[in-house]
N, CA, C and O atoms as a DFTB+ gen file, in Angstrom:
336 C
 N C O
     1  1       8.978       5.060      11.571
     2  2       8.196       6.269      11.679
     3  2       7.788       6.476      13.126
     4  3       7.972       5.498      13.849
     5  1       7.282       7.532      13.675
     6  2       7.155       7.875      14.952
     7  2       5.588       7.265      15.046
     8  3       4.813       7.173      14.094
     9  1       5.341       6.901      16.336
    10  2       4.325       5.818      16.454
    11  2       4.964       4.573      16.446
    12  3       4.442       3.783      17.233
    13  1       5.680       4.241      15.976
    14  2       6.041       2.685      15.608
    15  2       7.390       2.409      15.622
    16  3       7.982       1.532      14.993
    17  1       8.026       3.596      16.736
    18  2       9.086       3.247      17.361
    19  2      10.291       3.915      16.592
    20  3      11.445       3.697      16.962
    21  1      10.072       4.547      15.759
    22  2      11.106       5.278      15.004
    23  2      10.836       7.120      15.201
    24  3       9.890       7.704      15.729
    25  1      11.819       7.556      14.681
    26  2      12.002       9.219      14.843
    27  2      11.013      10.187      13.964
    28  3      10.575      11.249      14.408
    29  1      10.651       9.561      12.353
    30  2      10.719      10.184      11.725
    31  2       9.398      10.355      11.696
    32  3       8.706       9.363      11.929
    33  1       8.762      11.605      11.415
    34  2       7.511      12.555      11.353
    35  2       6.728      12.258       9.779
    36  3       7.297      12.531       8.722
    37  1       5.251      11.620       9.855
    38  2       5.118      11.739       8.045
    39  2       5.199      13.164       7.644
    40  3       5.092      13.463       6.455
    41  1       5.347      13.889       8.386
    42  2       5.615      15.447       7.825
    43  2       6.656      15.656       7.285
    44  3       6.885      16.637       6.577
    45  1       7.325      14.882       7.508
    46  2       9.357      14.801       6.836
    47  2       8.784      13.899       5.910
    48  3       9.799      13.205       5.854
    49  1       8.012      13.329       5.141
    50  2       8.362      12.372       4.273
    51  2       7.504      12.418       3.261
    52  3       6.404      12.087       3.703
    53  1       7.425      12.754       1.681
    54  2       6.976      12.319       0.942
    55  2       6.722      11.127      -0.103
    56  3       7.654      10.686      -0.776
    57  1       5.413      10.626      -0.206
    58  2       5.719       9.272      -0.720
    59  2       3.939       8.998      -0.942
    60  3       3.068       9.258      -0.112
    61  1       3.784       8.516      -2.054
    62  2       2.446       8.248      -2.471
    63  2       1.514       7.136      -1.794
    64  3       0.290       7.011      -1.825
    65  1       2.616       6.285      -1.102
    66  2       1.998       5.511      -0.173
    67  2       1.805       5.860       0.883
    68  3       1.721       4.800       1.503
    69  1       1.602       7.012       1.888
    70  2       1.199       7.039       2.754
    71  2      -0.283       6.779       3.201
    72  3      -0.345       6.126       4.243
    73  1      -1.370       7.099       2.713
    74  2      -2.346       6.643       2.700
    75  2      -2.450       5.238       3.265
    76  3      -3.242       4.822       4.111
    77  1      -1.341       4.498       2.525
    78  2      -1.360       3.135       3.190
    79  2      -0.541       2.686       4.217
    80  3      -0.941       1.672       4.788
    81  1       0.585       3.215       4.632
    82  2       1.264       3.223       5.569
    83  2       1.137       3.934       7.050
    84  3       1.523       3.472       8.123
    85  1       0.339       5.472       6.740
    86  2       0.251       5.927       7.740
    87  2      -1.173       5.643       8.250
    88  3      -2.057       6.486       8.098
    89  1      -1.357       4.701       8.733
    90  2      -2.958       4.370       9.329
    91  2      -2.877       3.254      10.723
    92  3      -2.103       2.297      10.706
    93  1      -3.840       3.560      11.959
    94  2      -3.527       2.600      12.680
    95  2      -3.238       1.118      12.056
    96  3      -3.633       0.783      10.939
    97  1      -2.498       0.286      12.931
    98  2      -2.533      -0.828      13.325
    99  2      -3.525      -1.721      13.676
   100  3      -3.076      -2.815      14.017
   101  1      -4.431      -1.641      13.697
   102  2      -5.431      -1.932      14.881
   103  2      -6.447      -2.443      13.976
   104  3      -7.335      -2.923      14.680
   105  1      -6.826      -2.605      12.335
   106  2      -7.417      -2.513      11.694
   107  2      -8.095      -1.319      11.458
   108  3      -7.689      -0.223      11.844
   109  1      -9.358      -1.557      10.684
   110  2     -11.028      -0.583      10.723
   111  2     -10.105       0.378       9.423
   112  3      -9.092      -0.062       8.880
   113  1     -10.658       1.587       9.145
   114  2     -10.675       2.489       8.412
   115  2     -10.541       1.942       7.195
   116  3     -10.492       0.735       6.961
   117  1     -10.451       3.269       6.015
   118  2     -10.414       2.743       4.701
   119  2     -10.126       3.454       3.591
   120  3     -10.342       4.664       3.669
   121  1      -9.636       2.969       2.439
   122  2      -9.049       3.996       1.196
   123  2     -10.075       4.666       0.351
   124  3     -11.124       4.050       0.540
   125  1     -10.226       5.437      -0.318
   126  2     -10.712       5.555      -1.347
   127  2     -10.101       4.817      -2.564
   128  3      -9.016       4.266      -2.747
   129  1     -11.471       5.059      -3.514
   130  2     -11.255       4.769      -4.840
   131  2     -10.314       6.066      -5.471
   132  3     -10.099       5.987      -6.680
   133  1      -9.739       7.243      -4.756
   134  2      -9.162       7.687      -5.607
   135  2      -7.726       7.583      -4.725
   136  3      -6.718       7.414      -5.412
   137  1      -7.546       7.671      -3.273
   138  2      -6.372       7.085      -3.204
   139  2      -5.900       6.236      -3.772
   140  3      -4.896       6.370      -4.473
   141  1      -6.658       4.931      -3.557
   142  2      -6.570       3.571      -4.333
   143  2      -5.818       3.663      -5.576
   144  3      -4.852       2.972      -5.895
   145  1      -6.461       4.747      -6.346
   146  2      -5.781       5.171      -7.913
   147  2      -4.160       5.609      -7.975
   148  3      -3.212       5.477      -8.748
   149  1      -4.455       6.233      -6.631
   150  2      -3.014       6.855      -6.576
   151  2      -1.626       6.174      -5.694
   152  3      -0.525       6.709      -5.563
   153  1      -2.038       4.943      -5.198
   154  2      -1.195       3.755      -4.668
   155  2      -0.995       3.293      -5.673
   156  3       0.217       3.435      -5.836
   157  1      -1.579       2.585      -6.881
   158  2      -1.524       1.633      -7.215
   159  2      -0.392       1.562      -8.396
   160  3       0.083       0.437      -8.552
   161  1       0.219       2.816      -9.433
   162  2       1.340       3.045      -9.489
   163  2       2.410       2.516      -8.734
   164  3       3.164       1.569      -8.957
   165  1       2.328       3.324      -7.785
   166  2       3.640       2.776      -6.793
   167  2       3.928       1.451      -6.275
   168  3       5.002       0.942      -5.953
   169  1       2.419       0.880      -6.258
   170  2       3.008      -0.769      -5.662
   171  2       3.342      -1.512      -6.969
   172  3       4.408      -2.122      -6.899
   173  1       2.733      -1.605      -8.072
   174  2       3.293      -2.074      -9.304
   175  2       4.774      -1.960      -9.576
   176  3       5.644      -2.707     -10.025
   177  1       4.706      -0.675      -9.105
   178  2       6.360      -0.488      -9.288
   179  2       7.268      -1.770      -8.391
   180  3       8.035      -2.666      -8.742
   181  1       6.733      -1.316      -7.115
   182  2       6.862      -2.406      -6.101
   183  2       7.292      -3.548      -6.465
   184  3       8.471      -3.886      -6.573
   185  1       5.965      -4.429      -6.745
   186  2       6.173      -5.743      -7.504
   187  2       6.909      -5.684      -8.292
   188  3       7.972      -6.126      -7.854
   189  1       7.004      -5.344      -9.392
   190  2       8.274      -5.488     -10.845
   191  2       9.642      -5.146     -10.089
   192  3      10.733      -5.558     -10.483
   193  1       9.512      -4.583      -9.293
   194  2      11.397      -4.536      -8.791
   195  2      11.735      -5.524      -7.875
   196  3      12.922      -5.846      -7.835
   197  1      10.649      -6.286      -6.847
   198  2      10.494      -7.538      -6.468
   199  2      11.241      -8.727      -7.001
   200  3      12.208      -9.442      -6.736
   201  1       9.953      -8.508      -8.209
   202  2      10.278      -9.710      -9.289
   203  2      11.517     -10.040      -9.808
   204  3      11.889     -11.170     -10.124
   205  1      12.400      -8.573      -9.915
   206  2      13.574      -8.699     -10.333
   207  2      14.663      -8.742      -9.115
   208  3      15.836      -8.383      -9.224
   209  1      14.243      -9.088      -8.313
   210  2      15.511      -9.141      -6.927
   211  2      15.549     -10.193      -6.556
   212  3      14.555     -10.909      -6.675
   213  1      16.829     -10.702      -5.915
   214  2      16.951     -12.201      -5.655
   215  2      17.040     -11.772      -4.020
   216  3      17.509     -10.832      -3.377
   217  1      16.332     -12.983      -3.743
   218  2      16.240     -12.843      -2.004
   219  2      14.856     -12.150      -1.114
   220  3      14.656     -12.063       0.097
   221  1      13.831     -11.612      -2.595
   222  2      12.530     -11.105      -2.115
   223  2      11.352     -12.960      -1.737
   224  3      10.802     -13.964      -2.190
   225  1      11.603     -12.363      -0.909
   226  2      10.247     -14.041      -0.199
   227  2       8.788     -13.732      -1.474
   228  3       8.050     -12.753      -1.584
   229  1       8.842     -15.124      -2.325
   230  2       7.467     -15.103      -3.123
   231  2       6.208     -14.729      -2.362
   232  3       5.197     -14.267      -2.890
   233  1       6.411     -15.033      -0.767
   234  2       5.136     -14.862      -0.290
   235  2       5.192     -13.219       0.019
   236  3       4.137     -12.781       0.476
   237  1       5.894     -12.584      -0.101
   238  2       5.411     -10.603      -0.224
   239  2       5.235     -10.309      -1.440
   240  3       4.551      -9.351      -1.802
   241  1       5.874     -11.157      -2.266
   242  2       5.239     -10.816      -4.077
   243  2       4.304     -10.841      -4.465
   244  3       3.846     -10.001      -5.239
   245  1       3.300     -12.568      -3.716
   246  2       2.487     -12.954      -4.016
   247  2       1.470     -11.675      -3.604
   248  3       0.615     -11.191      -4.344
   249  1       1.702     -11.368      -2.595
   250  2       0.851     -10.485      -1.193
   251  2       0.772      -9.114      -2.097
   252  3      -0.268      -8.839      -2.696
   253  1       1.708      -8.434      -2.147
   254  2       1.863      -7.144      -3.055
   255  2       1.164      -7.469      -4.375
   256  3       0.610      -6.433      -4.742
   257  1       0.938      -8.502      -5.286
   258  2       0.241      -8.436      -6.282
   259  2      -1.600      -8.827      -6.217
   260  3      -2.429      -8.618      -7.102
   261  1      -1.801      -9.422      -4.902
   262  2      -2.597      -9.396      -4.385
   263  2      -3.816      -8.047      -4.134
   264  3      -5.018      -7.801      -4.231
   265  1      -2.436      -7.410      -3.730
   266  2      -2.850      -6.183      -3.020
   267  2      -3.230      -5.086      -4.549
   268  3      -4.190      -4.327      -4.416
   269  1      -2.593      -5.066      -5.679
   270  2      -2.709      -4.879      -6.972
   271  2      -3.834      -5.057      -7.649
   272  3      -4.444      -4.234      -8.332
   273  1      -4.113      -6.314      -7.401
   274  2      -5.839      -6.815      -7.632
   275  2      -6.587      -6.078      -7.158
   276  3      -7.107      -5.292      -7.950
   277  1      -6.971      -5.983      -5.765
   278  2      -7.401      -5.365      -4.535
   279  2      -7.975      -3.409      -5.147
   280  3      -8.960      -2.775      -5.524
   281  1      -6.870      -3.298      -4.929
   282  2      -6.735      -2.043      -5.959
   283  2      -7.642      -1.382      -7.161
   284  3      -8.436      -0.467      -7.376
   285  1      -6.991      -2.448      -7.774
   286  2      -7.429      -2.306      -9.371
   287  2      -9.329      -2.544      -8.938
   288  3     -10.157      -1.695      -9.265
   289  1      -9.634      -3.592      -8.321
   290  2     -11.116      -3.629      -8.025
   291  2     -11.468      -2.463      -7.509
   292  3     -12.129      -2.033      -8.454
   293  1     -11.519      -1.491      -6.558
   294  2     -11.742      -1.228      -5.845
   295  2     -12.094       0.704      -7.024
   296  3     -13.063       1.462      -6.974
   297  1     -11.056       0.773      -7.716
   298  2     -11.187       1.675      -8.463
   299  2     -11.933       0.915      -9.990
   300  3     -11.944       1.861     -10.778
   301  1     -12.277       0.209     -10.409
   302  2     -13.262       0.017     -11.227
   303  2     -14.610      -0.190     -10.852
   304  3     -15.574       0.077     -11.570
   305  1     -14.665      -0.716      -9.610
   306  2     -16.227      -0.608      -8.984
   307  2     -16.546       0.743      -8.416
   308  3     -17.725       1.029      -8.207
   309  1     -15.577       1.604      -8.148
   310  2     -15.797       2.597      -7.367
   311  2     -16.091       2.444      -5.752
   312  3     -16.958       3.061      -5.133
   313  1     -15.715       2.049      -5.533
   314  2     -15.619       1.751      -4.207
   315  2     -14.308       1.858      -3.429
   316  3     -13.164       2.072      -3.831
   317  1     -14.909       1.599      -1.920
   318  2     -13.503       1.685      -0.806
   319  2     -12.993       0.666      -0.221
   320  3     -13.713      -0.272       0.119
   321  1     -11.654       0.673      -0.001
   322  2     -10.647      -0.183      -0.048
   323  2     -11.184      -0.519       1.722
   324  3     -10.948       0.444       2.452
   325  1     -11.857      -1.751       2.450
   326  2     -12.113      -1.198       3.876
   327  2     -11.037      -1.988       4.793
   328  3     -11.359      -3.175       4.823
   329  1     -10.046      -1.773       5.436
   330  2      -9.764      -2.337       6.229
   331  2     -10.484      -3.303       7.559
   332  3     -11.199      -2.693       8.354
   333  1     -10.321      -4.415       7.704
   334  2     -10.450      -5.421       9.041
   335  2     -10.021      -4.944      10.253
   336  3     -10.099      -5.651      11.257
């Protein structure tokens, strides 16, 4: 993506993860509980197609289901997801 050394504009791209992708580097900022709602589809998906691929490193599975947890808290407490 542009910023990070590539061409492409998030204006060219649809995808439910942006929220989580398009954000500095640098840490700080943070999700909502209703983004949160609306990632968390997509990384599930994530994981289960993971799970089923040979050659995915357990430690991004582990991390992505992690991040699932993360999630799932964050929209039952109502609260925001805060980045470090």
């Amino acid at each position: 993506m542009w910023g990070f050394g590539g061409e492409r504009l998030w204006s060219d791209v649809t995808t439910s993860l942006e929220p989580l992708l398009d954000r500095p580097d640098d840490g700080g900022g943070e999700l909502s509980p209703t983004e949160c709602a609306a990632l968390l589809p997509r990384i599930e998906e994530i994981v289960d197609h993971w799970q089923s691929e040979v050659g995915v490193p357990r430690t991004h599975i582990d991390a992505a289901q992690q991040l699932v947890g993360v999630l799932r808290l964050c929209i039952a407490k109502d609260v925001e997801l805060i980045f470090l």
